[in-house]
N, C-alpha and C positions, 0 to 999 in steps of 0.2 A: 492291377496292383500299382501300376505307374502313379495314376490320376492318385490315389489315394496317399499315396507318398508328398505328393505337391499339395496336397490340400492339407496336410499335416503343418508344416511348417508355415501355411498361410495364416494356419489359425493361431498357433501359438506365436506365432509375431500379433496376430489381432489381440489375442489377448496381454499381452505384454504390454500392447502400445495404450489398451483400456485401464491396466491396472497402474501405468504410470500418471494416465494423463487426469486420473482420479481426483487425488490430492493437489495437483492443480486448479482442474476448475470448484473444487472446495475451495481454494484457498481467495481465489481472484473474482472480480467483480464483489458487487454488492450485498448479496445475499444473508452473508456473517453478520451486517451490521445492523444496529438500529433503527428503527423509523425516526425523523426527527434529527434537530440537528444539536451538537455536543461543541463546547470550547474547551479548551485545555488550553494552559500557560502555563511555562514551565521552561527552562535551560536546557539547551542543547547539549546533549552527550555524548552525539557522534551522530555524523551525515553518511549516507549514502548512494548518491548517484549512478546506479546501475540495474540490470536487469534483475527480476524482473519488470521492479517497480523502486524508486525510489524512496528510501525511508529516514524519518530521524528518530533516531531513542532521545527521548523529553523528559527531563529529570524535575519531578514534579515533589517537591518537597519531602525529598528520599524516596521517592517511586518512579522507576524508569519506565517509561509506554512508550511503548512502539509507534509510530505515528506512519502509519503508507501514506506517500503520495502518489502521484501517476506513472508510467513508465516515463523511462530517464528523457525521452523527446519530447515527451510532451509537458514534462514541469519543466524542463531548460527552455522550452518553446515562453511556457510562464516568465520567464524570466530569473527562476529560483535554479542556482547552483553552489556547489559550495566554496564558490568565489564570495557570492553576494549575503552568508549566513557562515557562521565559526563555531564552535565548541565555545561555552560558557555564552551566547548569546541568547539573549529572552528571545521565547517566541511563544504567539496564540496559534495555536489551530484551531479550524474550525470542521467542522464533519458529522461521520458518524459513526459513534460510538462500535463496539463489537457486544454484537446480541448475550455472548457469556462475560456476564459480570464483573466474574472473576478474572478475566483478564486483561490487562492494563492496554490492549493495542485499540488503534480509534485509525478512518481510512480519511484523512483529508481532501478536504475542496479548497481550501484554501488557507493559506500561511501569513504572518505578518511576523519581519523580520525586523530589527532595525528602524521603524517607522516604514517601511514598505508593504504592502499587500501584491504575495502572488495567489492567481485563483488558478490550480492546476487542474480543474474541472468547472472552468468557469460555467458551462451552462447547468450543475450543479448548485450555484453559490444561492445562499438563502435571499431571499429579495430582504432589502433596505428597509 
């Protein structure tokens, strides 16, 4: 009766930890998105620097998308913070796209801010 009791609780912690970590790995990495790569240009609406990834909402001629970049070390690693990029400033992403249509979000490899280029997936970035 003992063992069974401890193996009770092992699993429903396993299973807890499976059905949070779910919508995670849907959510990250590449998967979601298109083959091929997508530009978007469009004004800045608001940045985000932080876990799990950093994002900016791109206000594209009254349509906001969501735009991921990489987690927060490795696009400040790029060079891109929201020192170097402000709300109402132009920017192109470059990337790809999200596989449903229908919805405005797109995962970037690379930003240009200001006349700057960051590539926060530089071994990503489409050749020249």
């Amino acid at each position: 009766m003992e063992i069974l009791s401890k193996r009770v609780p092992i699993a429903a912690t396993l299973a807890a930890a499976a059905m949070f970590s779910l919508p995670a790995l849907a959510h990250h990495g590449w998967s979601w998105t298109q083959d091929g790569f997508f530009e978007l240009k469009g004004v800045i609406a608001e940045i985000y620097i932080g876990n799990p990834h950093a994002t900016l909402d791109v206000d594209v001629e009254g349509d906001i998308w969501r735009v991921e970049l990489a987690p927060p070390a490795r696009t400040i690693a790029a060079g891109f913070s929201d020192e170097v990029a402000q709300k109402g400033d132009e920017v192109t992403a470059i990337g790809n796209r999200s596989r449903d249509e229908t919805e405005k979000r797109m995962k970037a490899v690379r930003i240009v801010v200001n006349g700057k280029t960051y590539d926060v997936y530089s071994d990503r970035v489409p050749p020249s």
